[in-house]
Biotite code that builds the C-alpha atoms (Angstrom):
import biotite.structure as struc

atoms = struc.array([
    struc.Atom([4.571, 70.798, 29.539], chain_id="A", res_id=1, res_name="UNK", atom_name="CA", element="C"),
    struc.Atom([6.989, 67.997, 29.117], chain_id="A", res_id=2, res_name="UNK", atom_name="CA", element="C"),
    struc.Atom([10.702, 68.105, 29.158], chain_id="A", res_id=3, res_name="UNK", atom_name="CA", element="C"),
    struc.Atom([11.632, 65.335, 26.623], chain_id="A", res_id=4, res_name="UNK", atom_name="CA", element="C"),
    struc.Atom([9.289, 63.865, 24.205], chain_id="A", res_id=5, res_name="UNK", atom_name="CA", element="C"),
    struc.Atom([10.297, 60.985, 22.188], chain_id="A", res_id=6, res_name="UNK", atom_name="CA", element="C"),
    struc.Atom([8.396, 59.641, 19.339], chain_id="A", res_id=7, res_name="UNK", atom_name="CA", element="C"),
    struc.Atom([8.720, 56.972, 16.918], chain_id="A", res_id=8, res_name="UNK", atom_name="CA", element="C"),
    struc.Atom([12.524, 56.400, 17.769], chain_id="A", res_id=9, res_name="UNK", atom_name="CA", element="C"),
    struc.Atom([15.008, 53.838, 15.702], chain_id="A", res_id=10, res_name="UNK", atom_name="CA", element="C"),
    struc.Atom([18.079, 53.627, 16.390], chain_id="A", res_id=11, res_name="UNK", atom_name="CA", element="C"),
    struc.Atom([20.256, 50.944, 14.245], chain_id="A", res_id=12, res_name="UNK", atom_name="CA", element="C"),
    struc.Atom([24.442, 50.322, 14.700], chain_id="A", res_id=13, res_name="UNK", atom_name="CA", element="C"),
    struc.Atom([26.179, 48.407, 11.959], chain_id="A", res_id=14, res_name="UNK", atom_name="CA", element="C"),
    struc.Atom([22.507, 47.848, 10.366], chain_id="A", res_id=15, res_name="UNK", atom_name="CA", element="C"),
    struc.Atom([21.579, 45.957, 13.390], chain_id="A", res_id=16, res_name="UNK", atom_name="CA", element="C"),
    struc.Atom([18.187, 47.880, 15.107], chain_id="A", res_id=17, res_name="UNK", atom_name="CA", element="C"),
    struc.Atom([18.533, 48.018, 18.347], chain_id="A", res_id=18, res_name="UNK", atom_name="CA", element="C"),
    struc.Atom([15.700, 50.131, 19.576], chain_id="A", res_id=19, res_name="UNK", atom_name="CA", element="C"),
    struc.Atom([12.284, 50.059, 17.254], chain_id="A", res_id=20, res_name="UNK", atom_name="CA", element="C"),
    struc.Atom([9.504, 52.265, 17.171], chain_id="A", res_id=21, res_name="UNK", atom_name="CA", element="C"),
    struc.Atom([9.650, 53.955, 20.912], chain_id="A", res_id=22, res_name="UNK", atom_name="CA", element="C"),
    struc.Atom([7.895, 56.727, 22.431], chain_id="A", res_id=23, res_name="UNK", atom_name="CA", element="C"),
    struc.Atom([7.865, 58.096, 25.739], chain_id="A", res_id=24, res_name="UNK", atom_name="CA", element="C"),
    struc.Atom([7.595, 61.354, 27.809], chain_id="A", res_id=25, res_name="UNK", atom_name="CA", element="C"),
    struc.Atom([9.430, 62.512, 31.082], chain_id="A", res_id=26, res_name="UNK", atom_name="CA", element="C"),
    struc.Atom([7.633, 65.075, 33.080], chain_id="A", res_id=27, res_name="UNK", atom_name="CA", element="C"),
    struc.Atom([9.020, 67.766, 35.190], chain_id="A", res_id=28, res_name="UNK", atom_name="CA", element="C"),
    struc.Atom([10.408, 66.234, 38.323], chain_id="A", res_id=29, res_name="UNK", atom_name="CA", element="C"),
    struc.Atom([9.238, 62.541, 37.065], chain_id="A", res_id=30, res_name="UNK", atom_name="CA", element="C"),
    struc.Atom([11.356, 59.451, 37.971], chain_id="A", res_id=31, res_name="UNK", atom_name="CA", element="C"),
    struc.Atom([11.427, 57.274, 35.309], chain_id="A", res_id=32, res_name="UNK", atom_name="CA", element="C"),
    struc.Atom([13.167, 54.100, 35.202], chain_id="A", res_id=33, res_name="UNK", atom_name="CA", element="C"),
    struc.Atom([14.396, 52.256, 32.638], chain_id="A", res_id=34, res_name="UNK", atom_name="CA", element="C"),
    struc.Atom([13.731, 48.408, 32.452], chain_id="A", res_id=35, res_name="UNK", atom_name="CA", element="C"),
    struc.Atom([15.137, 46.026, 30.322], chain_id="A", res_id=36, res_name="UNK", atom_name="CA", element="C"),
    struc.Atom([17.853, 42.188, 29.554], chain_id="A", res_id=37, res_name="UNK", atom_name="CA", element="C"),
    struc.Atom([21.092, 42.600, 28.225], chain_id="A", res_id=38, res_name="UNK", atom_name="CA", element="C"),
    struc.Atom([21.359, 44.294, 25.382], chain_id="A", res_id=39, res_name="UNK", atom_name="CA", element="C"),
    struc.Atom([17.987, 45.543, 25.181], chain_id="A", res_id=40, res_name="UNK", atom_name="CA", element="C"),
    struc.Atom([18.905, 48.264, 23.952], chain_id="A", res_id=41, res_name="UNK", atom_name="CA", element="C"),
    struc.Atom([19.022, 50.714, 27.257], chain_id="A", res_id=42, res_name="UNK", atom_name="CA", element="C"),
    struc.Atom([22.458, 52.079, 27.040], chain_id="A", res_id=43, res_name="UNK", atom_name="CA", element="C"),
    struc.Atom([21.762, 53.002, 23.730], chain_id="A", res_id=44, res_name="UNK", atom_name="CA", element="C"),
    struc.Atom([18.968, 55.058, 24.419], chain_id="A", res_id=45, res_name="UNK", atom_name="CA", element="C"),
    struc.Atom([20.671, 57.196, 26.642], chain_id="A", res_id=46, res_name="UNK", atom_name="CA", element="C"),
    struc.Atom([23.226, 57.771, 23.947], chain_id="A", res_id=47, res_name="UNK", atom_name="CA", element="C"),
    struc.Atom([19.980, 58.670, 21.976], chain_id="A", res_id=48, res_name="UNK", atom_name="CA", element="C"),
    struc.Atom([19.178, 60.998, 23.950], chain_id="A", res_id=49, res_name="UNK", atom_name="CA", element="C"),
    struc.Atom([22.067, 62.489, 24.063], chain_id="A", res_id=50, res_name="UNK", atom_name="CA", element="C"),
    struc.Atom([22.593, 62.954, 20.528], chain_id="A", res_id=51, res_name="UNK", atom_name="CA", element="C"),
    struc.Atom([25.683, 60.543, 20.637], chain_id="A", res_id=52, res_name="UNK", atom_name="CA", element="C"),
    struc.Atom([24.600, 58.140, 18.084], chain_id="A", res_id=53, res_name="UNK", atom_name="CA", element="C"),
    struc.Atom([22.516, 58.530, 15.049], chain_id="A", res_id=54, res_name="UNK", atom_name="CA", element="C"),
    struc.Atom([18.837, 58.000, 15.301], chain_id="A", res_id=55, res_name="UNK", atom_name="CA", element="C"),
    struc.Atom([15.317, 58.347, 13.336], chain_id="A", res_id=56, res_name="UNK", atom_name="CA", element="C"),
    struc.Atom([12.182, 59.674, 14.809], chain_id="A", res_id=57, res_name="UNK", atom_name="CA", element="C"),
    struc.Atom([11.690, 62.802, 16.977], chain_id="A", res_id=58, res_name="UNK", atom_name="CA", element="C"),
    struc.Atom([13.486, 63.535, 20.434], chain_id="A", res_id=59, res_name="UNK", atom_name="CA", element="C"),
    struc.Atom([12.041, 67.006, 21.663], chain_id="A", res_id=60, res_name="UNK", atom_name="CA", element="C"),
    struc.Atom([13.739, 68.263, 24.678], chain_id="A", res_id=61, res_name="UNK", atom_name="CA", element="C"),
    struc.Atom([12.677, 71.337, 26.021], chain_id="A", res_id=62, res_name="UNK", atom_name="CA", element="C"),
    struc.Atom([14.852, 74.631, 25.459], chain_id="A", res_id=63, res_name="UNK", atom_name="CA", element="C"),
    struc.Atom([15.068, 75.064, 28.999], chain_id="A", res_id=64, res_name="UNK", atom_name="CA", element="C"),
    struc.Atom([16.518, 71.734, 29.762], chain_id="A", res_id=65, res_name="UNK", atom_name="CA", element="C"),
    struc.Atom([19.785, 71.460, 30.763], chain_id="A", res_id=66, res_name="UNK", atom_name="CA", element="C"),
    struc.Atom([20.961, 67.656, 31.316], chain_id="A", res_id=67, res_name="UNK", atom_name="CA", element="C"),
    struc.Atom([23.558, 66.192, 33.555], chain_id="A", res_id=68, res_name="UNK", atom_name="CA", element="C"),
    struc.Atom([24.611, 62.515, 32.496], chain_id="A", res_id=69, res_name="UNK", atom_name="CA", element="C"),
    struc.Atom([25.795, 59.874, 34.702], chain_id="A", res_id=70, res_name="UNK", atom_name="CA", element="C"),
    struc.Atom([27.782, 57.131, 32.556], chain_id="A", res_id=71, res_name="UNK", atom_name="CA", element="C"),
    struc.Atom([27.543, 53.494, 33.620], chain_id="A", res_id=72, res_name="UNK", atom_name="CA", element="C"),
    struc.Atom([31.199, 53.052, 33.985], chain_id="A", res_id=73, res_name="UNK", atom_name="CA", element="C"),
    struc.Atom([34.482, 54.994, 33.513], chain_id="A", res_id=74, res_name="UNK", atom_name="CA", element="C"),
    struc.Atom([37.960, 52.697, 34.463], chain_id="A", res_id=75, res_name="UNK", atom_name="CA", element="C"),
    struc.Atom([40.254, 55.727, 35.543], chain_id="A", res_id=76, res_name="UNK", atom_name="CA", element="C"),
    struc.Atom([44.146, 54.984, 35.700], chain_id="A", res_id=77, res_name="UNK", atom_name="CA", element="C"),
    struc.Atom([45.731, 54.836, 38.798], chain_id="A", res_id=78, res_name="UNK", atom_name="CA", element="C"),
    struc.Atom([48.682, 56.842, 37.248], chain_id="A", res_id=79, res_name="UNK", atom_name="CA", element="C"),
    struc.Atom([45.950, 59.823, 36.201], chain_id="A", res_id=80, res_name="UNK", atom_name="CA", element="C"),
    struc.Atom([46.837, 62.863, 38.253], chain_id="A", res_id=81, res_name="UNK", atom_name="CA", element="C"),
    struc.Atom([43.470, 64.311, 37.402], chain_id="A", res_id=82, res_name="UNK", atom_name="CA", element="C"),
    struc.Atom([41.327, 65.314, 40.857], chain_id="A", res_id=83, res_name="UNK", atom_name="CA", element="C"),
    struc.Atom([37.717, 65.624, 40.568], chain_id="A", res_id=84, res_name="UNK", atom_name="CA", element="C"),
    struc.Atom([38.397, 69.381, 41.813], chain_id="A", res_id=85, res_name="UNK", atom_name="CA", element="C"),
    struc.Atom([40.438, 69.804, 38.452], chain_id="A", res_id=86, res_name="UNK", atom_name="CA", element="C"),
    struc.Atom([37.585, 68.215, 36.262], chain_id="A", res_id=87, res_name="UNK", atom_name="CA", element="C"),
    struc.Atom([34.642, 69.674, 38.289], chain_id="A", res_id=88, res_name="UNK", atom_name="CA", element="C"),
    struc.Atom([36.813, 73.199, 37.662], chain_id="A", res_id=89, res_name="UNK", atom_name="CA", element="C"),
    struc.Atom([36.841, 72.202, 33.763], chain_id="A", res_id=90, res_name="UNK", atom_name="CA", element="C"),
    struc.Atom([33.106, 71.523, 33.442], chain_id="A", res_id=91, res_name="UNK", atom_name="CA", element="C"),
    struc.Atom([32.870, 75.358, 35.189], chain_id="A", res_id=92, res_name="UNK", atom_name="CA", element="C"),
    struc.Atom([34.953, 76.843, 32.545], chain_id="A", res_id=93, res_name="UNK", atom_name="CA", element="C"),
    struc.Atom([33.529, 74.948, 29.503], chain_id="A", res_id=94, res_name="UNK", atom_name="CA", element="C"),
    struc.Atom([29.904, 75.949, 30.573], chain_id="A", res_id=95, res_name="UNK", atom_name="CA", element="C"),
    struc.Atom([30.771, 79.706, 32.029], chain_id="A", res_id=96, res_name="UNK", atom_name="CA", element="C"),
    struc.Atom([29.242, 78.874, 35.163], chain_id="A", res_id=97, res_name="UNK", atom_name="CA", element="C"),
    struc.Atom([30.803, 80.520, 38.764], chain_id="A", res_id=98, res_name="UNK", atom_name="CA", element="C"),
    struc.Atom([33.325, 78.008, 40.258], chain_id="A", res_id=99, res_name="UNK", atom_name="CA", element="C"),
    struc.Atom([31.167, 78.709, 43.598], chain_id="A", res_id=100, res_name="UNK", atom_name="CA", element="C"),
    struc.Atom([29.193, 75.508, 42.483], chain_id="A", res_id=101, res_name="UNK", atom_name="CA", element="C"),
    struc.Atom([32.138, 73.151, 44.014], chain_id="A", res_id=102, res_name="UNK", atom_name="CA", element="C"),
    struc.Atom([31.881, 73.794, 47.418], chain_id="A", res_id=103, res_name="UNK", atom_name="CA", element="C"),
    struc.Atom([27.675, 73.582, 47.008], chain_id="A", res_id=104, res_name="UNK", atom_name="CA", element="C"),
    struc.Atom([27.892, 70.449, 44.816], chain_id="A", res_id=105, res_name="UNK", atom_name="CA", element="C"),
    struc.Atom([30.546, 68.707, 47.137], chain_id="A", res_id=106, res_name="UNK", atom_name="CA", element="C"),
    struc.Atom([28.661, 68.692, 50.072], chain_id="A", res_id=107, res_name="UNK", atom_name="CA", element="C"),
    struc.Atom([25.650, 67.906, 48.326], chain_id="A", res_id=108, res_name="UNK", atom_name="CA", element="C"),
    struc.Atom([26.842, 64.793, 47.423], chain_id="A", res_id=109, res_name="UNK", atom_name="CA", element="C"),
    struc.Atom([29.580, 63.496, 50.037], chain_id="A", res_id=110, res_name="UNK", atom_name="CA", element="C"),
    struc.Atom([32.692, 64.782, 48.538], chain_id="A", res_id=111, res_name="UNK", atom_name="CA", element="C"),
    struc.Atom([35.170, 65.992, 51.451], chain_id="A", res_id=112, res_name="UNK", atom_name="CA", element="C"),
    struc.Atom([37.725, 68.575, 50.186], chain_id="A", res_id=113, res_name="UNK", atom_name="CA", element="C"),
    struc.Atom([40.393, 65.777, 50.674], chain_id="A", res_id=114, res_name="UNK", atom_name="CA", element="C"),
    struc.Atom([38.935, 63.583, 48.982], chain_id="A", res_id=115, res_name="UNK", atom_name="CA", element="C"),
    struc.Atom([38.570, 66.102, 45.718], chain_id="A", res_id=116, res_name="UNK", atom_name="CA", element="C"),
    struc.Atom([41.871, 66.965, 45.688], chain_id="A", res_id=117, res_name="UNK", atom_name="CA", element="C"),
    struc.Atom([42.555, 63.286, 45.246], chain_id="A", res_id=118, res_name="UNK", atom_name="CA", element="C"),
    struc.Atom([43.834, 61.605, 41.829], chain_id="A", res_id=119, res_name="UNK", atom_name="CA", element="C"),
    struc.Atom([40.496, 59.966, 40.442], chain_id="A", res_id=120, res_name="UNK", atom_name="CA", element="C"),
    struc.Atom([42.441, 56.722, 40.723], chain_id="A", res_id=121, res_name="UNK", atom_name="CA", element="C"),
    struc.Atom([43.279, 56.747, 44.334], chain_id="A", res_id=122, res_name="UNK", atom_name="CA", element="C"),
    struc.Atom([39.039, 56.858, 45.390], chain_id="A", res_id=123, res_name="UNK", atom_name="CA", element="C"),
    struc.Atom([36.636, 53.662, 46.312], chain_id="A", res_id=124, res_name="UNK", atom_name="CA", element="C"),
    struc.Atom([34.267, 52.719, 43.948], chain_id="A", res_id=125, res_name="UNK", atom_name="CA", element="C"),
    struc.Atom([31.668, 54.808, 45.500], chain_id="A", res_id=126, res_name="UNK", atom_name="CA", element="C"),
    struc.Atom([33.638, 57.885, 46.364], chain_id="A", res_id=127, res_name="UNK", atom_name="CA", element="C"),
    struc.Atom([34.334, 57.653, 42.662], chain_id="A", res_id=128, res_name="UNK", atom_name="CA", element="C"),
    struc.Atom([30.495, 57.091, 41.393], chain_id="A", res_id=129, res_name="UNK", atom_name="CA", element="C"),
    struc.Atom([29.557, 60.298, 44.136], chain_id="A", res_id=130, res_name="UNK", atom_name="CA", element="C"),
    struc.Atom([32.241, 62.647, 42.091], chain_id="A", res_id=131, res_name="UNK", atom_name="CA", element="C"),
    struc.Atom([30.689, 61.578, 39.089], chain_id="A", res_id=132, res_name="UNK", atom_name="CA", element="C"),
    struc.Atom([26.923, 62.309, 40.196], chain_id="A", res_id=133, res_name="UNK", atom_name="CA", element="C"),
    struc.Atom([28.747, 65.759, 41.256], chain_id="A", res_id=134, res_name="UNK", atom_name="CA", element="C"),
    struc.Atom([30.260, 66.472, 38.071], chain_id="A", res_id=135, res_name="UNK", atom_name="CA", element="C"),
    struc.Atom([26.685, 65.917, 36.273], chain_id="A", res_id=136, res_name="UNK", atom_name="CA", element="C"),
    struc.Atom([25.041, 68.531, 39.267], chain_id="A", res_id=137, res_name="UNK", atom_name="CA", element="C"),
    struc.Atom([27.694, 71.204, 37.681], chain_id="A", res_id=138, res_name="UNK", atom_name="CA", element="C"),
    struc.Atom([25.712, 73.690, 35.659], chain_id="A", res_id=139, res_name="UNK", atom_name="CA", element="C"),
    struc.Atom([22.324, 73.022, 37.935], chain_id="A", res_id=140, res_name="UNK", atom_name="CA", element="C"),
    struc.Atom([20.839, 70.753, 35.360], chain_id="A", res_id=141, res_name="UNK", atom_name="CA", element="C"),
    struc.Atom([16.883, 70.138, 36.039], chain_id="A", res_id=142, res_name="UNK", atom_name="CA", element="C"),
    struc.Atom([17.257, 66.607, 34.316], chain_id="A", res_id=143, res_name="UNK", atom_name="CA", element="C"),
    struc.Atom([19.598, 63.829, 34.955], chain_id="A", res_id=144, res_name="UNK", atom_name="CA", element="C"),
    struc.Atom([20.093, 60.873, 33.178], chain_id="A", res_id=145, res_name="UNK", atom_name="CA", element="C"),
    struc.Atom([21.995, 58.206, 34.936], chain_id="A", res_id=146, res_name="UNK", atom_name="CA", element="C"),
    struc.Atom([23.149, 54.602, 33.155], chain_id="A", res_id=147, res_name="UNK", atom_name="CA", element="C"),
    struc.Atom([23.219, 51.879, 35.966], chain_id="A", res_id=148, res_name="UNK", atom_name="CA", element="C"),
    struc.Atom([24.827, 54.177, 38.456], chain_id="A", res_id=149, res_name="UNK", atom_name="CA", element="C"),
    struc.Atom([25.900, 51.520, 41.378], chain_id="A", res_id=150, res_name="UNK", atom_name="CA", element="C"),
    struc.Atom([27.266, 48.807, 38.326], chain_id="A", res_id=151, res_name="UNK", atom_name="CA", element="C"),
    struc.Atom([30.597, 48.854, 39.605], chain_id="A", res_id=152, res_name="UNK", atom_name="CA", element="C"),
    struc.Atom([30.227, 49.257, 43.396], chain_id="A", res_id=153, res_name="UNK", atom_name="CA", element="C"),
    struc.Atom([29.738, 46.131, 45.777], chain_id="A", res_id=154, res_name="UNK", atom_name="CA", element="C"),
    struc.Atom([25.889, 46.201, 47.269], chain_id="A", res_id=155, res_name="UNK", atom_name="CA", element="C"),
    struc.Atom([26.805, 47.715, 50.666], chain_id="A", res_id=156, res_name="UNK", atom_name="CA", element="C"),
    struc.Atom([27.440, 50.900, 48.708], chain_id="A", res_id=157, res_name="UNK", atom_name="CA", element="C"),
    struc.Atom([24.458, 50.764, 46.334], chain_id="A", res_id=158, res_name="UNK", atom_name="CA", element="C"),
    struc.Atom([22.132, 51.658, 48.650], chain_id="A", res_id=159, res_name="UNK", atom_name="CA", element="C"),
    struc.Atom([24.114, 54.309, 49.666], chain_id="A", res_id=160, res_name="UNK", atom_name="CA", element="C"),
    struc.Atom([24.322, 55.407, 46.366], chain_id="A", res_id=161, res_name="UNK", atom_name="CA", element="C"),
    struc.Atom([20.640, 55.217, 45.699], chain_id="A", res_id=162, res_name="UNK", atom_name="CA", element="C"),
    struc.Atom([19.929, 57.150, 48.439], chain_id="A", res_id=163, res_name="UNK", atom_name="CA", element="C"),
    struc.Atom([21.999, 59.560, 47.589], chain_id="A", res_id=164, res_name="UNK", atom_name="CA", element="C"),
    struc.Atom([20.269, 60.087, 43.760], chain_id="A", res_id=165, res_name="UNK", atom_name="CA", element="C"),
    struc.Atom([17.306, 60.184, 45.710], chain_id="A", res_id=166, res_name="UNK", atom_name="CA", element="C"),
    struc.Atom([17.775, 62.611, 48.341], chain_id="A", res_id=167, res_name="UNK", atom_name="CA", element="C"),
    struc.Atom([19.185, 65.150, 45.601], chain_id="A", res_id=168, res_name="UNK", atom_name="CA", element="C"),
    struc.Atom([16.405, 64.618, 43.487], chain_id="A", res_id=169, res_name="UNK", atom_name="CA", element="C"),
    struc.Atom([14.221, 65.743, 46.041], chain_id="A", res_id=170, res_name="UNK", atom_name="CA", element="C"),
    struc.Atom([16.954, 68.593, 46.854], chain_id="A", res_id=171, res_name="UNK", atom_name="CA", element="C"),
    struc.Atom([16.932, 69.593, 43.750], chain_id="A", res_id=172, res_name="UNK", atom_name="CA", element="C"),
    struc.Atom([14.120, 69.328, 42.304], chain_id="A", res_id=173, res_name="UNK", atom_name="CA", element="C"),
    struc.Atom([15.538, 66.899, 39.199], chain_id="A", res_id=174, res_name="UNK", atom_name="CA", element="C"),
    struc.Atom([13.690, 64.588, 36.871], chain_id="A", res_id=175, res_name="UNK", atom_name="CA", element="C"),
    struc.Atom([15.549, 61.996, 35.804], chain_id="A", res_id=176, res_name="UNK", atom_name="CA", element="C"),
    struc.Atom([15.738, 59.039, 33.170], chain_id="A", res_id=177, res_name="UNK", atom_name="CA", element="C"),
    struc.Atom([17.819, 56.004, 35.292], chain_id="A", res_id=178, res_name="UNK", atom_name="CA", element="C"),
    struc.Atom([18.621, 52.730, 33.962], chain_id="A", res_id=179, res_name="UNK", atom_name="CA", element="C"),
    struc.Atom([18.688, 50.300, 36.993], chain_id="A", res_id=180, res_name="UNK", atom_name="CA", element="C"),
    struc.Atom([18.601, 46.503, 37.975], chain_id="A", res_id=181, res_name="UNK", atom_name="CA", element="C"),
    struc.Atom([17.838, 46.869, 41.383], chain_id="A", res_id=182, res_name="UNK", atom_name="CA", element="C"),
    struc.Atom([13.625, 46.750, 41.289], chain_id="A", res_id=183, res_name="UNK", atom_name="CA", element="C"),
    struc.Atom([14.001, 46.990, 44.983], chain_id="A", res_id=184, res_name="UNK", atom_name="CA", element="C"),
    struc.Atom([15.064, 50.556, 44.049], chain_id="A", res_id=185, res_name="UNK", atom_name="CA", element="C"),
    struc.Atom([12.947, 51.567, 41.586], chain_id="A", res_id=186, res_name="UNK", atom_name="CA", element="C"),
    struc.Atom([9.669, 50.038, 43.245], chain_id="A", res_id=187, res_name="UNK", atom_name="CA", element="C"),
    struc.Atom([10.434, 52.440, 46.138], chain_id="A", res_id=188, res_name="UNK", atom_name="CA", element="C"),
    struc.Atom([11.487, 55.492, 44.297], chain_id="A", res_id=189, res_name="UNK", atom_name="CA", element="C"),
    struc.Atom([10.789, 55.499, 40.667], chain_id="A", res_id=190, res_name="UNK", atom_name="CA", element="C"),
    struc.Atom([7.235, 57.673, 39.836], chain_id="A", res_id=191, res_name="UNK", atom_name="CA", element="C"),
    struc.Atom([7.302, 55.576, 36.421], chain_id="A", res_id=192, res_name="UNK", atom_name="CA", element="C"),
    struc.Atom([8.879, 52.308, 34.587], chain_id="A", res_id=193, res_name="UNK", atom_name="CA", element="C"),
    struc.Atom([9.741, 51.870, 30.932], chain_id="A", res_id=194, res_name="UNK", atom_name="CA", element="C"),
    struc.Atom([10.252, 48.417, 29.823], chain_id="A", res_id=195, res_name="UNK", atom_name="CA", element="C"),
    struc.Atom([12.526, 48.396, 26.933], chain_id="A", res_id=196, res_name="UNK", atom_name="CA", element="C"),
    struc.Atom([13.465, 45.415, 24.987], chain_id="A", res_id=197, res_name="UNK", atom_name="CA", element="C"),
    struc.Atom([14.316, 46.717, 21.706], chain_id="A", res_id=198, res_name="UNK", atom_name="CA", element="C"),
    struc.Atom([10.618, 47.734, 21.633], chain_id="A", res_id=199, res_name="UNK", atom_name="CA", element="C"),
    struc.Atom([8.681, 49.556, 24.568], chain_id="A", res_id=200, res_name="UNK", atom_name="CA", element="C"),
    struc.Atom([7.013, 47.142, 26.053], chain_id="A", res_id=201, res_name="UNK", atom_name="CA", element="C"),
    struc.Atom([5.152, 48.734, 28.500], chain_id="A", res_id=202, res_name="UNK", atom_name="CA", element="C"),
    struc.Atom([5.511, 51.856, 30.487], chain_id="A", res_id=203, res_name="UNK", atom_name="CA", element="C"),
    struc.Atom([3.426, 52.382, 34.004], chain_id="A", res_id=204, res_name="UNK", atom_name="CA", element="C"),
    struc.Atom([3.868, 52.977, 37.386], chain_id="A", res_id=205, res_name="UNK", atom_name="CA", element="C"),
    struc.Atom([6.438, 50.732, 39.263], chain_id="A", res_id=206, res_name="UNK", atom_name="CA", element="C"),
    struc.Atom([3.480, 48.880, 40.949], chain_id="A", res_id=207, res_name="UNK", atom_name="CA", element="C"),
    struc.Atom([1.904, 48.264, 37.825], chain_id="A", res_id=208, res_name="UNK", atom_name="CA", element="C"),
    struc.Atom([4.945, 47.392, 35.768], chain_id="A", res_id=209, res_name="UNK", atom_name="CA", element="C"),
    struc.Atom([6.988, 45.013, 38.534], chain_id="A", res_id=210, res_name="UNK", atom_name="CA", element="C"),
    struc.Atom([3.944, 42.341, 39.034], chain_id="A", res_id=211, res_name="UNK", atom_name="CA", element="C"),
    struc.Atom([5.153, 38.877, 37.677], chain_id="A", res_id=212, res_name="UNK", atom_name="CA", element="C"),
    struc.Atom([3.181, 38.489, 34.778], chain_id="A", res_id=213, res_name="UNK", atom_name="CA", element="C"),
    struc.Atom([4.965, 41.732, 33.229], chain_id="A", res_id=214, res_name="UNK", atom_name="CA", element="C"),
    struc.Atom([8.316, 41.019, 34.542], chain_id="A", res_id=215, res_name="UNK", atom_name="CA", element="C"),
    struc.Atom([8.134, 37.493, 33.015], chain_id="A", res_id=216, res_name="UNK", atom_name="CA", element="C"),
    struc.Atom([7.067, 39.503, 29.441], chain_id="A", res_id=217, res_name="UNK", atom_name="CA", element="C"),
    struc.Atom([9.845, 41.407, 29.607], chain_id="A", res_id=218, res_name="UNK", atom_name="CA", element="C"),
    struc.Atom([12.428, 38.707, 30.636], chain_id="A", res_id=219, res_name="UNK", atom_name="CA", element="C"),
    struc.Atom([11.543, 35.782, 28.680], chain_id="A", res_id=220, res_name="UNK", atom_name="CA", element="C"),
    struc.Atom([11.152, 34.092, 32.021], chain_id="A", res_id=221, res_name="UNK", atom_name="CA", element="C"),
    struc.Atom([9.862, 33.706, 35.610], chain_id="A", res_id=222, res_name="UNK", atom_name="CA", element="C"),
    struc.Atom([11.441, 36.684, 37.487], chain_id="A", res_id=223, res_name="UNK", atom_name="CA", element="C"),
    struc.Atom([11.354, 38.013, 40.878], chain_id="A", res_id=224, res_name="UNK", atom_name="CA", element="C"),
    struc.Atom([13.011, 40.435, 43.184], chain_id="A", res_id=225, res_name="UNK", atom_name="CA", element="C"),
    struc.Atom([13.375, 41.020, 46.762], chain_id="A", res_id=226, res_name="UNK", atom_name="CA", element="C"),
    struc.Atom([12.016, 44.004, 48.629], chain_id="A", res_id=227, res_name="UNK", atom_name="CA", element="C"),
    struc.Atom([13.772, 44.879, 51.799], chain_id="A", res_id=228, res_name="UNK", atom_name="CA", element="C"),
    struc.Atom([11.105, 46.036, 54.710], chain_id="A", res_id=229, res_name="UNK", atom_name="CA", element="C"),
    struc.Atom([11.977, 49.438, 54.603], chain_id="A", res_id=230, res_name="UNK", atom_name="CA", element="C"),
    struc.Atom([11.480, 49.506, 51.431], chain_id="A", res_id=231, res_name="UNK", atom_name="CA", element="C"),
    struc.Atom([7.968, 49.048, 51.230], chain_id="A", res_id=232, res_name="UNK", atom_name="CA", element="C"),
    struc.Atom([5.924, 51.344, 49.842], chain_id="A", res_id=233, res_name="UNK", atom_name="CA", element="C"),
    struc.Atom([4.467, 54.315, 51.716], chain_id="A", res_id=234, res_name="UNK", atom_name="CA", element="C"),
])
């Protein structure tokens, strides 16, 4: 059985349609990643997902989902006194769960106990992006959807990130909706590829979807990527 299914979705802001007619399915433990130019329309469909924006069509989730949500960006003030021990502690209360999770989640994902105790404006880039990836593992969700998770962190710490989603994937046994640029990435580790430019334009595996003729569809243009050795595929 599938954990999301999404048919016939339109979503339109200030009578503008950004996404038109999608459909799509995410399976248990499926990687799919989301595909797609500026303002195609793949923030939005997170949102969507979410129930954060109105929408037409069906989006089925399963009532044993639970969903943890990693936001493209949040800019936290340097003056904020907030530690991600006091919001991870927050997200425990709000959802009833045992504040045992902390401990688990924080060495799960990097998090030292100095470094949670820490104003949320005092942490690098990607100390900041691994307490956010912890505070959507609070609650033990079996999906995760994540918005361009490395966007704000310079590329020695992307793939540090990556591996990170991916090793707790595996850990945890998540399936997850990711919008990503990196292709490098998603070649290696996605299961599937939705390419999304206000329309799905095609959905496959990653070999299937990253060849140049469909990259160049869903671009407008000649586009390539690099692939780093050990990222071939196994």
């Amino acid at each position: 059985m599938n954990l999301l299914t999404v048919k016939n979705l339109f979503v339109r802001i200030e009578q503008k349609v950004i996404i038109e007619d999608l459909g799509f399915a995410l399976a248990p433990r499926e990687r799919l990643s989301v595909l797609g130019p500026n303002g195609a329309g793949k923030t939005v469909l997170l949102k969507a997902l979410l129930k954060l924006v109105s929408y037409s069509g069906e989006i089925i989730w399963d009532p044993n989902v639970r969903i943890g949500y990693v936001p493209q960006k949040i800019d936290a003030d340097i003056h904020l006194p907030l530690t991600f021990k006091d919001l991870f502690l927050a997200k425990c209360r709000t959802l009833k769960v045992s504040s045992k999770e902390i401990d688990e989640i924080s060495a799960s994902v990097g998090l030292t106990e100095e470094l949670i105790e820490t104003p949320v404006g005092h942490v690098s880039g990607g100390q900041f992006q691994r307490g956010l990836i912890g505070f959507a593992l609070i609650g033990k969700p079996n999906v995760l959807l994540l918005d361009e998770p490395t966007a704000s962190i310079d590329e020695p710490g992307e793939e540090n990130i990556y591996e990170l989603i991916h090793r707790l994937q595996d850990e945890f046994g998540l399936a997850s909706i990711m919008v990503s640029h990196d292709l490098s990435f998603v070649f290696r580790y996605a299961t599937s590829v939705l390419c999304l430019n206000r329309r799905g334009l095609c959905l496959g595996t990653p070999r299937e979807v990253l060849a140049p003729d469909m990259l160049e569809k869903l671009y407008g243009e000649p586009y390539s990527y690099y692939q780093h050795d050990h990222l071939s595929p196994t």
